[in-house]
N, CA, C and O atoms as a printed pandas DataFrame, in Angstrom:
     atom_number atom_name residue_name chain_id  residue_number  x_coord  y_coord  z_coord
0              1         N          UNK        A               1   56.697   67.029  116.620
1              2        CA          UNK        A               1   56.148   66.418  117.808
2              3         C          UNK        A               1   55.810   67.508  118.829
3              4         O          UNK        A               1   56.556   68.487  118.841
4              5         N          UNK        A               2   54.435   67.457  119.980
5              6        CA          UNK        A               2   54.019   68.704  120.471
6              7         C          UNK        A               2   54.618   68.096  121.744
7              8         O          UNK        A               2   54.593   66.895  122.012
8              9         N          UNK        A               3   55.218   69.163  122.575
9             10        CA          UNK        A               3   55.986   69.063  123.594
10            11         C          UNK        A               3   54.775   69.702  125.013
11            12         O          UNK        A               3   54.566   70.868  125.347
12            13         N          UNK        A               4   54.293   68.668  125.467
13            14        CA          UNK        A               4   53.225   68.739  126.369
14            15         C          UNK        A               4   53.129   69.671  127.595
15            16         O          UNK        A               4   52.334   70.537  127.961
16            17         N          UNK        A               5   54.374   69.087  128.121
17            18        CA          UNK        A               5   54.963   70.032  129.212
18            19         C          UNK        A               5   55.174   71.494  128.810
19            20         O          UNK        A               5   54.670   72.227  129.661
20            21         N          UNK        A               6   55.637   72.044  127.996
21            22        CA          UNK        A               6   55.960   73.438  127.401
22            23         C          UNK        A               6   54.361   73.649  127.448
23            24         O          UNK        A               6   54.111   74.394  128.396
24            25         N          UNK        A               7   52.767   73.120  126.522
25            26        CA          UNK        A               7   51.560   73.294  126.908
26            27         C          UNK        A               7   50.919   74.015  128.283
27            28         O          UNK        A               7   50.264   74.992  128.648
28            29         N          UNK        A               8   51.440   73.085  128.663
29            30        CA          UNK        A               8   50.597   73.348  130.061
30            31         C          UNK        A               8   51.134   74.034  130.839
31            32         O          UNK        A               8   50.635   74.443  131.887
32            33         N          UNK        A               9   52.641   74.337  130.278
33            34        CA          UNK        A               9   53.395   75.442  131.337
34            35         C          UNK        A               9   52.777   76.850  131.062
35            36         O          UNK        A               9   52.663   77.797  131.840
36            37         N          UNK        A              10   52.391   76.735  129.694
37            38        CA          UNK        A              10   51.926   78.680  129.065
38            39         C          UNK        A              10   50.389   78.147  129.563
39            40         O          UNK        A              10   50.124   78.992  130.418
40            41         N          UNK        A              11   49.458   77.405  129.522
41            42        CA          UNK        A              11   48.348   77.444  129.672
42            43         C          UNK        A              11   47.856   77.805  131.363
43            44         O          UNK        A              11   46.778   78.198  131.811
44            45         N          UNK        A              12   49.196   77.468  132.049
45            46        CA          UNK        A              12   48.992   78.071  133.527
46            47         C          UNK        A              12   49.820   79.377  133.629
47            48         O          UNK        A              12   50.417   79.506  134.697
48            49         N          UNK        A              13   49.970   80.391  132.698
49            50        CA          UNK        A              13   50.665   81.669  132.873
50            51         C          UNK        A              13   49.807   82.736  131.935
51            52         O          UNK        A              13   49.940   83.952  131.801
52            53         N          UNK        A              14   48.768   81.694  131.273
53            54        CA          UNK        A              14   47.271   82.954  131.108
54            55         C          UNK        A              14   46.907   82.788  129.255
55            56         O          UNK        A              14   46.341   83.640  128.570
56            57         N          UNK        A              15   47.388   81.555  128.823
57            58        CA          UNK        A              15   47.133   81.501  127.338
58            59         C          UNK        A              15   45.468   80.742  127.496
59            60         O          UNK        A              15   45.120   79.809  128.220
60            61         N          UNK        A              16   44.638   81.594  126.477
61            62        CA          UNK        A              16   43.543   81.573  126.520
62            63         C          UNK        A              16   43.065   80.037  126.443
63            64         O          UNK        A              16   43.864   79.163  126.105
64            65         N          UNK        A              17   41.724   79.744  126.773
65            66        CA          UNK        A              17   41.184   78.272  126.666
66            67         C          UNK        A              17   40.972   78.161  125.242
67            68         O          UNK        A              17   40.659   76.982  125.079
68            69         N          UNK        A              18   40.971   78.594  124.411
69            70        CA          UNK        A              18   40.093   79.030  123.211
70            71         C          UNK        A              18   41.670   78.261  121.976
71            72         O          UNK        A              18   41.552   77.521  120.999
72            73         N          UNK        A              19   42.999   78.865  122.616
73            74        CA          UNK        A              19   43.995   78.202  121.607
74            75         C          UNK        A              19   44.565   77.028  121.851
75            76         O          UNK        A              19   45.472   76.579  121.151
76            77         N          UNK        A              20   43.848   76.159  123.341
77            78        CA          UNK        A              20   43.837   74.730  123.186
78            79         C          UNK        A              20   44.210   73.869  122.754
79            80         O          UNK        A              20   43.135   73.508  122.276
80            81         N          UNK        A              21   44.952   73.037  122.428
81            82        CA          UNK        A              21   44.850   71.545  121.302
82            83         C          UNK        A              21   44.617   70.594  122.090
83            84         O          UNK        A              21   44.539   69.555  121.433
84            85         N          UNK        A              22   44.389   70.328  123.729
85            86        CA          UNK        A              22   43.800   69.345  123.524
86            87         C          UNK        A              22   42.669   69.470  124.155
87            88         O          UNK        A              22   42.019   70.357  123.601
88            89         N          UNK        A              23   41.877   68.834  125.408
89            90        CA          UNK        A              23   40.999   69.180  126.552
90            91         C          UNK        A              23   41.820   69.067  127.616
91            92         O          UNK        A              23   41.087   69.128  128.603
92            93         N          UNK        A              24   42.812   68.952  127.915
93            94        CA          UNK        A              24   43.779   69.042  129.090
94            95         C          UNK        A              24   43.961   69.877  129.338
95            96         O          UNK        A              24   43.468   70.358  130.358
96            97         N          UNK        A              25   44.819   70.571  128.510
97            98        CA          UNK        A              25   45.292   72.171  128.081
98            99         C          UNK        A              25   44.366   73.139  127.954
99           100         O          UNK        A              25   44.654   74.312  128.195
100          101         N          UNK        A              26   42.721   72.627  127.425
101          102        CA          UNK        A              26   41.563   73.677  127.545
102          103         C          UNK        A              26   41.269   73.762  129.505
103          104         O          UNK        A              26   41.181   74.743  130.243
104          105         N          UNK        A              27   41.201   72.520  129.752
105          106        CA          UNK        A              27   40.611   72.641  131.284
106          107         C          UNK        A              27   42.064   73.085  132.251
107          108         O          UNK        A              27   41.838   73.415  133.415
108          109         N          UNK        A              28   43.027   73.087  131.933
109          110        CA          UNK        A              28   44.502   73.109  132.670
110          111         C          UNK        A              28   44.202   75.670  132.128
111          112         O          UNK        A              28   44.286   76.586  132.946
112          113         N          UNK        A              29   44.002   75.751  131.101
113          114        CA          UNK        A              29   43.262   76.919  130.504
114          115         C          UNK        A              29   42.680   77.782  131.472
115          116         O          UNK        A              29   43.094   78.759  132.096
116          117         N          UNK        A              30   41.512   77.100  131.426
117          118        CA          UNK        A              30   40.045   77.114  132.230
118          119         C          UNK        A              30   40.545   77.718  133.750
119          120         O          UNK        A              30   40.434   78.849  134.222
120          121         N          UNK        A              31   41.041   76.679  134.212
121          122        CA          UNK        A              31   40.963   76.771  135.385
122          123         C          UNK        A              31   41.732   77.903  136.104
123          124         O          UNK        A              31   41.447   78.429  137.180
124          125         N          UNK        A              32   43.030   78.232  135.071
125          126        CA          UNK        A              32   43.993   79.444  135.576
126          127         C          UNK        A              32   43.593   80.723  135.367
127          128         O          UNK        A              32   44.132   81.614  136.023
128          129         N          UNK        A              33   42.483   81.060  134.330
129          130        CA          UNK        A              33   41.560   81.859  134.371
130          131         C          UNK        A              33   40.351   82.781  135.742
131          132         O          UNK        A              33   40.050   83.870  136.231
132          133         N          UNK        A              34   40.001   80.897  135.768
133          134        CA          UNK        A              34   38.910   81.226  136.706
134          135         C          UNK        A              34   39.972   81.690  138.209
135          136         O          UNK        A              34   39.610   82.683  138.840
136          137         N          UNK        A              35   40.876   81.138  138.549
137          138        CA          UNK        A              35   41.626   81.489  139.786
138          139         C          UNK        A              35   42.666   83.407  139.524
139          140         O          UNK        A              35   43.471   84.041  140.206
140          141         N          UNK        A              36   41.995   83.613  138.195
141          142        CA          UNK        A              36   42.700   84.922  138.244
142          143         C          UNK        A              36   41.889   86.626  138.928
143          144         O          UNK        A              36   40.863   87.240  138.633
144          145         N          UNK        A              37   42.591   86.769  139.552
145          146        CA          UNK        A              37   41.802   88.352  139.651
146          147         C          UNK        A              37   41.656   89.780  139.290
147          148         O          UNK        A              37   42.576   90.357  139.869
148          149         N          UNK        A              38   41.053   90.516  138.713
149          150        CA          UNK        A              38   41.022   91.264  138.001
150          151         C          UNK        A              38   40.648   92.757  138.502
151          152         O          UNK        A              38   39.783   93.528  138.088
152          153         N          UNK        A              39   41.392   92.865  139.309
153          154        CA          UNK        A              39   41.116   94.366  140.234
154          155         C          UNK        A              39   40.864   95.482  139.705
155          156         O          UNK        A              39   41.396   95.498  138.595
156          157         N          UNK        A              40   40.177   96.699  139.978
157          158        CA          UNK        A              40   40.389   98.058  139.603
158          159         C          UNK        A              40   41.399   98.548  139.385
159          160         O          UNK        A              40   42.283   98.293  140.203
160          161         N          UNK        A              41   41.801   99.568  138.078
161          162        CA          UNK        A              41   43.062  100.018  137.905
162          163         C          UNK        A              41   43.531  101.301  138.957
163          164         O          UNK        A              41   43.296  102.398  138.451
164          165         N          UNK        A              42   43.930  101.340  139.838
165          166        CA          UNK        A              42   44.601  102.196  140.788
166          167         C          UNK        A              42   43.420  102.063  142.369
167          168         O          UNK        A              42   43.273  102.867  143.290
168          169         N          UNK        A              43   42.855  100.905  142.160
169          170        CA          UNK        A              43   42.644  100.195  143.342
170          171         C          UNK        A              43   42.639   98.939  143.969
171          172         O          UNK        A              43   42.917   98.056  143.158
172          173         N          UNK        A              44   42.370   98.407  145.413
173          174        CA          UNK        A              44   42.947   97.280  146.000
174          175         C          UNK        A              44   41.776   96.931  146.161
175          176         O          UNK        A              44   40.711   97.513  146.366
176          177         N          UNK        A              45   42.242   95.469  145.994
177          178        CA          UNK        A              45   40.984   94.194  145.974
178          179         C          UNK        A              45   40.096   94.824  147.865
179          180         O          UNK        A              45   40.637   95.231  148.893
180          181         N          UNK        A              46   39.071   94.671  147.620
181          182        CA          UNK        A              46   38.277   94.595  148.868
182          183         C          UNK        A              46   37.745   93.716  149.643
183          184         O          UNK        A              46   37.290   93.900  150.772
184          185         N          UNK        A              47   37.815   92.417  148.833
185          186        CA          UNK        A              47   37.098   91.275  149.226
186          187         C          UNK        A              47   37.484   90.291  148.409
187          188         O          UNK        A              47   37.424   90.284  147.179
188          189         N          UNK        A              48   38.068   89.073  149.460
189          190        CA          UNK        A              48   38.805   87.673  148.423
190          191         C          UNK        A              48   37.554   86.496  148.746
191          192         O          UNK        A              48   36.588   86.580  149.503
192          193         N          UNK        A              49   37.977   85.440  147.895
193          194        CA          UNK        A              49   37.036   84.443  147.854
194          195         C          UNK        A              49   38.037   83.276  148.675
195          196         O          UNK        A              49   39.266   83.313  148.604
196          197         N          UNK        A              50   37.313   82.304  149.416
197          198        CA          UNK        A              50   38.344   81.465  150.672
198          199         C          UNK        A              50   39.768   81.576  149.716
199          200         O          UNK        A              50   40.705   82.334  149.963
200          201         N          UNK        A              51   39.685   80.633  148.574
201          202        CA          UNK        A              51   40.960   80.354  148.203
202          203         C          UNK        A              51   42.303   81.154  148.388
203          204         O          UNK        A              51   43.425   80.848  148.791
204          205         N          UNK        A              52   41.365   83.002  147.645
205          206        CA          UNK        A              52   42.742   83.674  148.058
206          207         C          UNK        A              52   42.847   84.440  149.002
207          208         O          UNK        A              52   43.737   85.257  149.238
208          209         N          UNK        A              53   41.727   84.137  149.692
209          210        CA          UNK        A              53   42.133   84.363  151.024
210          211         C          UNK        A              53   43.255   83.800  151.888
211          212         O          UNK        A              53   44.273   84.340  152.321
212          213         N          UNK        A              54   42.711   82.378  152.033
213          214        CA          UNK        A              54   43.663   81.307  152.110
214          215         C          UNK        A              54   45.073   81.621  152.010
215          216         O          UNK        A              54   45.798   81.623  153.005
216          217         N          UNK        A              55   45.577   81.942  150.592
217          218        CA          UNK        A              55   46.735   81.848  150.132
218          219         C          UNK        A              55   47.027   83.620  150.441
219          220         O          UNK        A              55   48.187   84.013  150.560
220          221         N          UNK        A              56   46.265   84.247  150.510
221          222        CA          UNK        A              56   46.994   85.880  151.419
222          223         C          UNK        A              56   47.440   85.914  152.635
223          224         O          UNK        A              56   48.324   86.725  152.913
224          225         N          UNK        A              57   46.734   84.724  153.968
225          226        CA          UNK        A              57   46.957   84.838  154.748
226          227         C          UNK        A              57   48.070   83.668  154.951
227          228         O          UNK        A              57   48.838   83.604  155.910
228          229         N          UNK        A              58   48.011   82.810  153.928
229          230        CA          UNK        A              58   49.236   81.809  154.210
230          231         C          UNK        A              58   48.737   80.388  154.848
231          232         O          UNK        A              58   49.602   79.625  155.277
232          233         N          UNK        A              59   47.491   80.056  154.912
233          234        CA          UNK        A              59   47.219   78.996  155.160
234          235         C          UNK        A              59   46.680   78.040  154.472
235          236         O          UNK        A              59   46.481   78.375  153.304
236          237         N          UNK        A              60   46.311   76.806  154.771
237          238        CA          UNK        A              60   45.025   76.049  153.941
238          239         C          UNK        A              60   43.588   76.355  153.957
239          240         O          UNK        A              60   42.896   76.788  154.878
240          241         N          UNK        A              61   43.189   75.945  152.384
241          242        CA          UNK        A              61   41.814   76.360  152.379
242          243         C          UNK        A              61   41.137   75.878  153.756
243          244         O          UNK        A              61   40.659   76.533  154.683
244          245         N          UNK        A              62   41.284   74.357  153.532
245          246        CA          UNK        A              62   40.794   73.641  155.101
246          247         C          UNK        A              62   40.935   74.225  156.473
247          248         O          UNK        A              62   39.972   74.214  157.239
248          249         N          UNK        A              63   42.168   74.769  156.843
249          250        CA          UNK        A              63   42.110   75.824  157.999
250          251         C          UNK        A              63   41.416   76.894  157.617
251          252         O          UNK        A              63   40.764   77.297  158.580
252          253         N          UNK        A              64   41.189   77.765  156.344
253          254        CA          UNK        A              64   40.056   78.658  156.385
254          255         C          UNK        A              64   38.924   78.368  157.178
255          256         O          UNK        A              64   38.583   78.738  158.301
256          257         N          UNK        A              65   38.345   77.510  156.209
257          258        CA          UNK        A              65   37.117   77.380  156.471
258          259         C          UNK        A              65   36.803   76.678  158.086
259          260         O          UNK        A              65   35.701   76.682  158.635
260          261         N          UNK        A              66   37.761   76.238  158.514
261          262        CA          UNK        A              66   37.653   75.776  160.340
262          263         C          UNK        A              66   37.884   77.251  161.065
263          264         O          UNK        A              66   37.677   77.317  162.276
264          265         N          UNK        A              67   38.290   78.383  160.375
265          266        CA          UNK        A              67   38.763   79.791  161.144
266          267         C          UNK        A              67   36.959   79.914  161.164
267          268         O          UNK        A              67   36.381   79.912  162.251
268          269         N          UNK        A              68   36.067   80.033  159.671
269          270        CA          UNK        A              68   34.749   80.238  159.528
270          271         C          UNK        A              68   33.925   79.874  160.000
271          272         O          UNK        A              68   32.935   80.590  160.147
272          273         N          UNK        A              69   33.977   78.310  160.549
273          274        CA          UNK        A              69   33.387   77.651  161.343
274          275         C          UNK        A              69   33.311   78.272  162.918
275          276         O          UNK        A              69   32.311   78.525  163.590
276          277         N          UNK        A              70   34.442   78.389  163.180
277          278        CA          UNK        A              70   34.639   78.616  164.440
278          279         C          UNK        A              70   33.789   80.224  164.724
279          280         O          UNK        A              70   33.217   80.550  165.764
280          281         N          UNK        A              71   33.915   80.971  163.577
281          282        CA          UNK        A              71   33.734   82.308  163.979
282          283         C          UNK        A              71   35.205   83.415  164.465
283          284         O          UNK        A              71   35.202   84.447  165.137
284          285         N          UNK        A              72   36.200   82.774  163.888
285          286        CA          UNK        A              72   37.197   83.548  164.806
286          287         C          UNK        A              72   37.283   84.391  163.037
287          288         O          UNK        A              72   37.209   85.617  162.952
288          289         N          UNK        A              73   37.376   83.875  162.312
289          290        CA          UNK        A              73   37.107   84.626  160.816
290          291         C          UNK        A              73   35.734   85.099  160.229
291          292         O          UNK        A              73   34.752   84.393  160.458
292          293         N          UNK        A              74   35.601   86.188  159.525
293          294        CA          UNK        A              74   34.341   87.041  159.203
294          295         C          UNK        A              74   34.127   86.706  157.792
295          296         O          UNK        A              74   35.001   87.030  156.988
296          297         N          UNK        A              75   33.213   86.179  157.445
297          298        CA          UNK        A              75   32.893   86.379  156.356
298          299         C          UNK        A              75   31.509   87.173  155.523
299          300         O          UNK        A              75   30.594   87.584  156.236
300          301         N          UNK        A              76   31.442   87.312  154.347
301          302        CA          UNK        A              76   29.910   87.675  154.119
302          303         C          UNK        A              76   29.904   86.905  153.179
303          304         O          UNK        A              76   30.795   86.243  152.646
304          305         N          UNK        A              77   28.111   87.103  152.864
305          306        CA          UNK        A              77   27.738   85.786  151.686
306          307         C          UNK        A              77   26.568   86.673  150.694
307          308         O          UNK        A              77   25.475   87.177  150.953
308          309         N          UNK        A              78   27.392   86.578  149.457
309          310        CA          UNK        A              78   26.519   87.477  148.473
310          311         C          UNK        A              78   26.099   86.514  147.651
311          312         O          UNK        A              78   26.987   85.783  147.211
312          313         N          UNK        A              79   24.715   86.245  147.228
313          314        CA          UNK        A              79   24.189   85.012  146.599
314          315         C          UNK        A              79   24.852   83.638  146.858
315          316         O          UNK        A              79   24.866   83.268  148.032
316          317         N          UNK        A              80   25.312   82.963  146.076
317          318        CA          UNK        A              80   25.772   82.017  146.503
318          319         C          UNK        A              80   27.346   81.865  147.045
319          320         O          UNK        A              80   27.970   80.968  147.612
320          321         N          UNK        A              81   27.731   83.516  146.467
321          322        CA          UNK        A              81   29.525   83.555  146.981
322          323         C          UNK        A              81   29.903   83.931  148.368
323          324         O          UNK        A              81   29.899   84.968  149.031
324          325         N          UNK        A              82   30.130   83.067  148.495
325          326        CA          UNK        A              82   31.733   83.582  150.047
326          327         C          UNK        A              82   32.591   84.845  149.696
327          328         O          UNK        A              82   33.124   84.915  148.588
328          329         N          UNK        A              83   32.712   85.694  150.484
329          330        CA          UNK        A              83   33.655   86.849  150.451
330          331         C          UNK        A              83   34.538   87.007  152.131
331          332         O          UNK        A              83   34.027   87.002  153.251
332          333         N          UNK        A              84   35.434   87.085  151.892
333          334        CA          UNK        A              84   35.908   87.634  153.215
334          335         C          UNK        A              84   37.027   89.106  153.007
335          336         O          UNK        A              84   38.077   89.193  152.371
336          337         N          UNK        A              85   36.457   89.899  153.640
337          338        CA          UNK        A              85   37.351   91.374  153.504
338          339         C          UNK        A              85   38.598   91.751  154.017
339          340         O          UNK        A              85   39.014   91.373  155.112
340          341         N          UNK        A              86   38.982   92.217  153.530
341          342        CA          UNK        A              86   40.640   92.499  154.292
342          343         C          UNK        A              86   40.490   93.277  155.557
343          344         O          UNK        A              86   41.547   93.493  156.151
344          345         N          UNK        A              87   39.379   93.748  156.099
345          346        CA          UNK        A              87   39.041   94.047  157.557
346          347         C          UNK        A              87   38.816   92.691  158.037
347          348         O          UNK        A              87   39.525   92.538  159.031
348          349         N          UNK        A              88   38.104   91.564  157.762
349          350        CA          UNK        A              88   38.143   90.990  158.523
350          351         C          UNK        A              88   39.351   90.403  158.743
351          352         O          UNK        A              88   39.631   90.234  159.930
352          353         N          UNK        A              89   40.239   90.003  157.839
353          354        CA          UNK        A              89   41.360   89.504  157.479
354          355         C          UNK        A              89   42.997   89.976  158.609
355          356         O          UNK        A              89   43.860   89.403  159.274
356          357         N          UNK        A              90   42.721   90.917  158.330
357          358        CA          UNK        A              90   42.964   91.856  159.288
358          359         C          UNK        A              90   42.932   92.130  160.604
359          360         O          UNK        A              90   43.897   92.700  161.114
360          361         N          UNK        A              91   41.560   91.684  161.539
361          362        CA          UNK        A              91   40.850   91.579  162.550
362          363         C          UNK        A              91   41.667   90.307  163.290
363          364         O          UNK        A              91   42.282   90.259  164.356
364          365         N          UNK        A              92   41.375   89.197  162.149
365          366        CA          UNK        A              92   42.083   88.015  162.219
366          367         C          UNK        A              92   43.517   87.668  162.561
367          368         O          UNK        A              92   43.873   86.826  163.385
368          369         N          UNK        A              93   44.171   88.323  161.924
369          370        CA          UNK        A              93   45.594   88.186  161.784
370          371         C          UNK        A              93   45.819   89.209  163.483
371          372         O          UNK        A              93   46.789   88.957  164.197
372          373         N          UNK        A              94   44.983   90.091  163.810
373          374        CA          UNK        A              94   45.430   90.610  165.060
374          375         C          UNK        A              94   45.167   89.802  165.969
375          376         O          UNK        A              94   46.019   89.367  166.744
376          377         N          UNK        A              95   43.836   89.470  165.992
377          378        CA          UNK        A              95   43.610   88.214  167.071
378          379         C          UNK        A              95   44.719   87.524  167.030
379          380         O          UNK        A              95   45.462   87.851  167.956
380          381         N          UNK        A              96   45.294   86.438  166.130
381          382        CA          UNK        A              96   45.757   85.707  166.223
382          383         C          UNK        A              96   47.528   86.404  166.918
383          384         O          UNK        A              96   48.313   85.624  167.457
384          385         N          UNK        A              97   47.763   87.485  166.801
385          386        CA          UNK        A              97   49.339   87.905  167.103
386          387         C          UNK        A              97   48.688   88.277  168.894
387          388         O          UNK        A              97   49.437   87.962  169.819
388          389         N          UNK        A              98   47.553   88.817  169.171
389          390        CA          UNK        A              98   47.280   89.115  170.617
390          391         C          UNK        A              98   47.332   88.196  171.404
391          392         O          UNK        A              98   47.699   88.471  172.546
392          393         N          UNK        A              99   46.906   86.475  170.998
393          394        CA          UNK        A              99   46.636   84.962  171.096
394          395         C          UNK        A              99   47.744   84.928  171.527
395          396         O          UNK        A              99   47.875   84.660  172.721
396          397         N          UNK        A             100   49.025   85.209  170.635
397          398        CA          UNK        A             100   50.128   84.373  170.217
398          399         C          UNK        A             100   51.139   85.294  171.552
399          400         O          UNK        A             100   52.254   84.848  171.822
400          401         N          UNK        A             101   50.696   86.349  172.169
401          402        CA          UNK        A             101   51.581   86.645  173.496
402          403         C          UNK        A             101   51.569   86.268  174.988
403          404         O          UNK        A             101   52.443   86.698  175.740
């Protein structure tokens, strides 16, 4: 008998979409893939996409994108992707501690 939970526990810790058994486990796959990042070897990411941005700076995507709205966060836009840099990130997180005295 296939123990489902044990599935989807390795399929969110980087087991390929490809060794699958069902479409749960391919898209449960899929998706931990696509949220992975793949940096230079003996260098630091330069630019995150909202999500991990989001989750670097510790907030919700939804408060991201209201920081973006507002303009109090920087972003750039390369074809159709969102990037935001750890300068702006940065910029941000000072504003917000200068705010916060």
């Amino acid at each position: 008998m296939k123990n489902e939970h044990a599935d989807r526990a390795s399929a969110t810790t980087g087991t390929p979409p490809w060794t699958a058994t069902s479409l749960a486990d391919w898209a449960t796959a899929t998706a931990a893939l696509a949220n992975q990042t793949f940096p230079l070897p003996g260098r630091e990411q330069i630019a995150y996409r909202p999500e991990a941005a989001a989750r670097a700076i510790g907030i919700s995507r939804s408060a991201l994108y209201q920081e973006l709205a507002s303009g109090r966060l920087r972003s750039v836009k390369i074809g159709r992707s969102r990037l935001i840099t750890r300068e702006a990130i940065a910029e941000f997180l000072t504003q917000l501690a200068a705010e916060d005295k």
